[in-house]
C-alpha positions as CSV (number, residue, x, y, z in Angstrom):
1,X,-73.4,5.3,44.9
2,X,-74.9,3.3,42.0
3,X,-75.7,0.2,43.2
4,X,-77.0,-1.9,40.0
5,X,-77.3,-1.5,35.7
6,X,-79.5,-3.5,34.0
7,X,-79.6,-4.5,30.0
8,X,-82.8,-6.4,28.6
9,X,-81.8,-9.3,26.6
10,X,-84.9,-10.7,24.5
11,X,-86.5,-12.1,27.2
12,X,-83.8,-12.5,29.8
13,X,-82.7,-9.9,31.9
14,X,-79.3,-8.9,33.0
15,X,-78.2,-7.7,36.5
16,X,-75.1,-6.6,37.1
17,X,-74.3,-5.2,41.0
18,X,-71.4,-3.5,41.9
19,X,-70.1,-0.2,42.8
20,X,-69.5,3.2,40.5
21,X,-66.1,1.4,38.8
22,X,-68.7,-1.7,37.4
23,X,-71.2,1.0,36.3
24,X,-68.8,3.4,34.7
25,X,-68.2,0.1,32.4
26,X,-71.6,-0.2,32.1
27,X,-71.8,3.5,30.1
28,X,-68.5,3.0,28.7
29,X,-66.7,5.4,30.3
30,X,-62.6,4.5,30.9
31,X,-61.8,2.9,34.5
32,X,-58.3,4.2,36.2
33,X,-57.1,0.5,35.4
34,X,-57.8,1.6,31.5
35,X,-55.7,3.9,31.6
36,X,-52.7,3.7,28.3
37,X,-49.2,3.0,30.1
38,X,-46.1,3.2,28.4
39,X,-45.1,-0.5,28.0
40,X,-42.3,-2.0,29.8
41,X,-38.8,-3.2,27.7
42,X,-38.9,-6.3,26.9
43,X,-36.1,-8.9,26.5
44,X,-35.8,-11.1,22.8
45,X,-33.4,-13.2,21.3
46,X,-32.5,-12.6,17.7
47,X,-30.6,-15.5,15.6
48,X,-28.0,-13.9,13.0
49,X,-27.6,-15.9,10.0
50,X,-24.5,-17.7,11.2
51,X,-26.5,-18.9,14.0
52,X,-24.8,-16.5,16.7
53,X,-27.8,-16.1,19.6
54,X,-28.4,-11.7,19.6
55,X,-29.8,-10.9,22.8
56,X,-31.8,-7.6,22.6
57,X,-33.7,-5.0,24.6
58,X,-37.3,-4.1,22.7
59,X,-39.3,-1.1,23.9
60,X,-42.5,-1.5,22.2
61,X,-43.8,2.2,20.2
62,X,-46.8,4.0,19.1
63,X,-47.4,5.8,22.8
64,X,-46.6,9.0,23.5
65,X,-46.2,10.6,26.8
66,X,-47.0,14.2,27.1
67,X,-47.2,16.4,30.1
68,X,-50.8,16.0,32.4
69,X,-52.9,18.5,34.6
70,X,-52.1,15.6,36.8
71,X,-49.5,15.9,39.7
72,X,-46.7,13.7,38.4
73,X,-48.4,11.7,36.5
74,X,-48.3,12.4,32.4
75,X,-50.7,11.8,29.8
76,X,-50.2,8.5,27.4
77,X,-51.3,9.1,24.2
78,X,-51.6,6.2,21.3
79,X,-50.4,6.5,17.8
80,X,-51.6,4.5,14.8
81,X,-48.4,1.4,14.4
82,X,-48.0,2.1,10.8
83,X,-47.2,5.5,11.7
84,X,-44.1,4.4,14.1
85,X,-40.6,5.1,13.5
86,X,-38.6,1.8,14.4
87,X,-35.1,3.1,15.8
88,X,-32.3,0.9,16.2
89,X,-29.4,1.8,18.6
90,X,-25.5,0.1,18.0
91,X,-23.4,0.4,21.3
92,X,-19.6,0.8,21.1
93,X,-17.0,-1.0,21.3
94,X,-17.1,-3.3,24.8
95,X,-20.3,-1.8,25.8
96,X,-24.0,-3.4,25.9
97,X,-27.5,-2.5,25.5
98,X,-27.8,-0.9,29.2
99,X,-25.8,1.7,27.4
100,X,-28.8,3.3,26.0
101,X,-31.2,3.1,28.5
102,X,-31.5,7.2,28.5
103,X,-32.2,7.1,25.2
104,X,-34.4,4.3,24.0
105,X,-36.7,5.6,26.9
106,X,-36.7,9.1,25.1
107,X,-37.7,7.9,21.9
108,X,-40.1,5.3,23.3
109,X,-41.7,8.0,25.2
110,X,-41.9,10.2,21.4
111,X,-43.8,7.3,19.9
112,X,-41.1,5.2,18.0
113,X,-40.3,1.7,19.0
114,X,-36.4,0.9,19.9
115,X,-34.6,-2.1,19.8
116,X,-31.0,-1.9,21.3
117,X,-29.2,-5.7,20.9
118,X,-26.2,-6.3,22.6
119,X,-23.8,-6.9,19.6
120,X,-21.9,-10.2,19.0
121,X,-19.4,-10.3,21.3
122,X,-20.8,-8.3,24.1
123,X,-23.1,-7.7,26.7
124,X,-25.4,-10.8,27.1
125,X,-24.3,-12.0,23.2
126,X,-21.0,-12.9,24.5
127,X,-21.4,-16.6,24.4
128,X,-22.4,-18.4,20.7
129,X,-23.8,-21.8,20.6
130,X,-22.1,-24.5,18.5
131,X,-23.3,-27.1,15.9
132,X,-21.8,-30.0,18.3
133,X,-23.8,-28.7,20.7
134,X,-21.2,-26.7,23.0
135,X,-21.5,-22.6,24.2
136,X,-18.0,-20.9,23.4
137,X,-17.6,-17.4,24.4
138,X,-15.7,-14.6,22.2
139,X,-12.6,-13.5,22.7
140,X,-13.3,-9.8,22.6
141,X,-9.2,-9.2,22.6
142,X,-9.3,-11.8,19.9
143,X,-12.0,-9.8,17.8
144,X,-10.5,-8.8,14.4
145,X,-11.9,-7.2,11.3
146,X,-13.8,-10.2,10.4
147,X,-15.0,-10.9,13.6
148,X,-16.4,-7.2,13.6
149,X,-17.9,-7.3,10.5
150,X,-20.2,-10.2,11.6
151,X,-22.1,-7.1,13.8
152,X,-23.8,-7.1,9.9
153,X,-25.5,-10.1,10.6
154,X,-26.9,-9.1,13.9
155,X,-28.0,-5.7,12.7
156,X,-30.1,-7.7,9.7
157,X,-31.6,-10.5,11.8
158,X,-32.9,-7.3,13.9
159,X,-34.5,-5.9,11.0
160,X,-35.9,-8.9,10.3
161,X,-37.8,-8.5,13.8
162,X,-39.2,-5.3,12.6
163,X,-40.4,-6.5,9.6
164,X,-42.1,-8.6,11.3
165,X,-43.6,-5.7,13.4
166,X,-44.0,-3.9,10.3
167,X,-46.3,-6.6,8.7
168,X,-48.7,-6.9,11.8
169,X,-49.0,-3.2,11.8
170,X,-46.9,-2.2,14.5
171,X,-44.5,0.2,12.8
172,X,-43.1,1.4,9.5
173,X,-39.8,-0.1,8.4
174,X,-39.9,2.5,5.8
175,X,-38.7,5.2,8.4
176,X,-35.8,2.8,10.0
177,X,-33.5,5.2,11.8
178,X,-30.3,3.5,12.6
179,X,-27.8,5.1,15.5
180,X,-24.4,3.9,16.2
181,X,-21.8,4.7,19.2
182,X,-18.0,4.6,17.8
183,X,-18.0,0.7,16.4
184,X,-21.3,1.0,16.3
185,X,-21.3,4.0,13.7
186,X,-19.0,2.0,11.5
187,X,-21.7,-1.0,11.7
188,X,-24.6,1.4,11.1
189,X,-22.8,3.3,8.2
190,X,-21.6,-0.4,6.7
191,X,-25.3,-1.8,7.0
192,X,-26.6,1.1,5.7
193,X,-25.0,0.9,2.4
194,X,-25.4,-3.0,2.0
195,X,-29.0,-2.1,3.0
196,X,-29.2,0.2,0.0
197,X,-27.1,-2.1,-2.1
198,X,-29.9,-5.3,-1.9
199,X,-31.1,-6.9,-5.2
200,X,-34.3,-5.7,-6.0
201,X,-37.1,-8.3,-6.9
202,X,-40.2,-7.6,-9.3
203,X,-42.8,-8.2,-6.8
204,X,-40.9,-7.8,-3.5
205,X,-38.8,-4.6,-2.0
206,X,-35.8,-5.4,-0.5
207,X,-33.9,-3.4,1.7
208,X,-33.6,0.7,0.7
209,X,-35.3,0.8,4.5
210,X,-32.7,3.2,6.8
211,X,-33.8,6.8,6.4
212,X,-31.7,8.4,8.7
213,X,-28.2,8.0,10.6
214,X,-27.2,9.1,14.0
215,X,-23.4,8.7,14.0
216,X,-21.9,9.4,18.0
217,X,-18.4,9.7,18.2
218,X,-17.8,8.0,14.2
219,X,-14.4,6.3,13.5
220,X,-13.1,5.9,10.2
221,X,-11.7,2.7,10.8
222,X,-11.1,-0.2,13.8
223,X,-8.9,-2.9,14.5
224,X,-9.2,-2.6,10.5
225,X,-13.1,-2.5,10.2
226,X,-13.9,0.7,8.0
227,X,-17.0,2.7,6.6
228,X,-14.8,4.9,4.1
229,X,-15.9,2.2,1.2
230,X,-19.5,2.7,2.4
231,X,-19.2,6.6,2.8
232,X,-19.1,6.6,-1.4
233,X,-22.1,5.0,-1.8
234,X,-24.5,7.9,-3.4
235,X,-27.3,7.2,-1.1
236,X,-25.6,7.6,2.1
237,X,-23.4,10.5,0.3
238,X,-26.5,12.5,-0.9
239,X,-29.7,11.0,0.4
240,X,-30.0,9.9,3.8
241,X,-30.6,12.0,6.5
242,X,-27.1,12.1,9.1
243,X,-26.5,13.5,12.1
244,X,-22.9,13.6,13.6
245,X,-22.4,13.8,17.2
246,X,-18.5,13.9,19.1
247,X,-17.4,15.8,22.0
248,X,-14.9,18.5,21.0
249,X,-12.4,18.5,23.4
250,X,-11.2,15.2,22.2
251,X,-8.8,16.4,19.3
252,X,-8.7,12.8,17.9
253,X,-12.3,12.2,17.8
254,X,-12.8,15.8,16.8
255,X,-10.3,15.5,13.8
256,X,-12.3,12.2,12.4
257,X,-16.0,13.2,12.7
258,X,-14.9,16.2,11.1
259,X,-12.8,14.2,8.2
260,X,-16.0,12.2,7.7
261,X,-18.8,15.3,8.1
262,X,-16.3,16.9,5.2
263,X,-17.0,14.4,2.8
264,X,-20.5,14.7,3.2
265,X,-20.8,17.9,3.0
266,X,-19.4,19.1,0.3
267,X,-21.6,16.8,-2.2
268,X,-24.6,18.1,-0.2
269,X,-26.9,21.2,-1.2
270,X,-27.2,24.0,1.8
271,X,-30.7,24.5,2.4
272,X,-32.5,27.5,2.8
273,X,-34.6,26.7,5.9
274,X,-32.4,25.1,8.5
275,X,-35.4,22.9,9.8
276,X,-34.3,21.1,6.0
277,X,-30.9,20.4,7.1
278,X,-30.6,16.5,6.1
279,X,-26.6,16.6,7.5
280,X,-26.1,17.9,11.2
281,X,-22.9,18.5,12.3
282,X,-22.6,18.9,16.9
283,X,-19.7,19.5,18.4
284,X,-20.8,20.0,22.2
285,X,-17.4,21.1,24.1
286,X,-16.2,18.1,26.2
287,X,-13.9,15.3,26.4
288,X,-16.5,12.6,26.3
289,X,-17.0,10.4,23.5
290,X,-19.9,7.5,22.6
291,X,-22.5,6.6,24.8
292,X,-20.9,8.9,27.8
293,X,-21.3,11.8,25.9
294,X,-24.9,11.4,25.1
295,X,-25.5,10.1,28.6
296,X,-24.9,13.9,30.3
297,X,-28.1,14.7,31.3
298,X,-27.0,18.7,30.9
299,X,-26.4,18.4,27.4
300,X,-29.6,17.0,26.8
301,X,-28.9,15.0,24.1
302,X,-31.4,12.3,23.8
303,X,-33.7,15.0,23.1
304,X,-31.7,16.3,20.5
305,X,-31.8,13.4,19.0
306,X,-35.6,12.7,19.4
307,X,-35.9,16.4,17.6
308,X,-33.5,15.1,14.5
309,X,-35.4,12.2,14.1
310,X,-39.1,14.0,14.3
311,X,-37.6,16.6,12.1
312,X,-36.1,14.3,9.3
313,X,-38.8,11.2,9.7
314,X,-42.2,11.8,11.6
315,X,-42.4,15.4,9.5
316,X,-41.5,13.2,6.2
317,X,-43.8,10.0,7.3
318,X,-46.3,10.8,4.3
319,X,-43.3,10.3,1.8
320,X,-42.6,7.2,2.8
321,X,-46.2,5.2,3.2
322,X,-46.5,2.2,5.7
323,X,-46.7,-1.3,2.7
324,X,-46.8,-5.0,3.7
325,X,-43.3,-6.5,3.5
326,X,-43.9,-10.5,3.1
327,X,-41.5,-12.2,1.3
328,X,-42.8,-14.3,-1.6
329,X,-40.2,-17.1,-0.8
């Protein structure tokens, strides 16, 4: 047992008593207590533009949890922030955030950092707060087209919390990865087009952030909500990086992921290494559709998922460098 360490000071002198822990400090060696530990969720609040109240689960990125010598206990290794890809996750239609639990753990635990809101309308965002003062709670019955379409609005006040992030180092908006369950695919599709649509300015980027697309389950169109219009934009037709996801058993799901993979496919060029495959096509063979079908823990697709995204984003990071994202206004 080491029972003292001492450090001369000019002409004071220093003693410190304590056990092995205080002198293991003392040489600078790591205590238990030290130790990295993948960082707990944690709840926000976003404000969409209309002033709708987005209630959101963050799991903070940049740690990576790898396999130990240690019984049950893995090995937490940190990653630099401006080297993180931010994933956002778009439940379906009258689910929440809780939905992707599985999954936002499996990316956290790959390094990225997930935020998962509960879309206008559901989950804990069910209630908006109004100018005179009084909560009123949506409809979801009620919820039309327009109604839908305000899940844009959510979507960009939660990249406005990762630019944020972005600007204090913490991740690289230039690698957004967007994935959407059913409604949610339509949202991520839509917002991904009107993200690669933005105005550019001379001395700020905007938008022309979302890399890559994980569409579950992808509709063409609800309660008259549809991403055909935004599947002819040129960057999601030839540029970004989509995967496509439905369970095959389901002969109406089936029959419109495969109506929408065909009309990305065939302005696409086949590559000649299938690790360069920017448009992913899974058809696992079940009945289940949206979050259920990525939640089957034999299918294992969260880590499919993880793999796309390393694949198409992490090996790519160098083409797509980390810059500051202030606004000038």
């Amino acid at each position: 047992m080491i029972r003292y360490c001492y450090r001369n000071v000019g002409r004071h002198l220093l003693v410190f008593t304590g056990c092995l822990s205080l002198a293991s400090a003392c040489f600078g060696q790591r205590r238990p207590e030290d130790e990295l530990k993948m960082p707990d969720p944690q709840a926000i609040t976003v404000e969409a533009s209309d002033g709708v109240p987005i209630r959101c689960s963050y799991y903070p990125g940049g740690f990576i949890e790898t396999p130990s010598d240690k019984k049950d206990k893995p090995k937490i290794e940190k990653k630099p922030g401006k080297e993180v890809v931010p994933v956002v996750l778009l439940h379906g239609w009258e689910g929440s955030r809780r939905d992707f639990d599985e999954l936002a753990s499996t990316l956290q635990k790959r390094g990225h950092a997930v935020i998962v809101p509960d879309l206008r309308g559901h989950g804990d965002s069910a209630k908006v707060q109004l100018p005179n003062g009084e909560a009123k709670e949506f409809d979801i019955e009620r919820m039309r087209s327009t109604d839908i379409a305000g899940m844009l609005l959510d979507v960009e006040a939660v990249k406005k919390f990762l630019l944020d992030k972005n600007n204090l180092g913490e991740v690289n908006i230039e690698l957004l990865c967007v994935v959407g369950a059913d409604v949610g695919a339509i949202v991520a599709v839509n917002w991904a087009a009107y993200d690669w649509s933005r105005q550019q300015l001379p001395a700020f980027k905007q938008g022309r952030d979302v890399k890559a697309l994980v569409l579950i389950s992808p509709q063409a169109t609800f309660k008259g909500y549809s991403l055909t219009t935004s599947l002819n934009h040129p960057v999601i037709q030839k540029l970004l990086s989509i995967l496509l996801i439905v369970g095959e058993e389901d002969r109406t799901a089936s029959r419109e992921a495969r109506t929408i993979h065909g009309r990305l496919e065939r302005l696409r060029e086949v590559p000649t290494d299938p690790k360069d495959a920017d448009l992913v096509y899974l058809k696992p063979n079940t009945t289940l559709q949206g979050t259920k079908l990525i939640n089957v823990a034999a299918l294992r697709l969260p880590d499919v998922i993880a793999f796309f995204i390393d694949q198409r984003l992490v090996r790519r990071s160098s083409e797509f460098a980390w810059t500051e994202r202030t606004s000038p206004f």
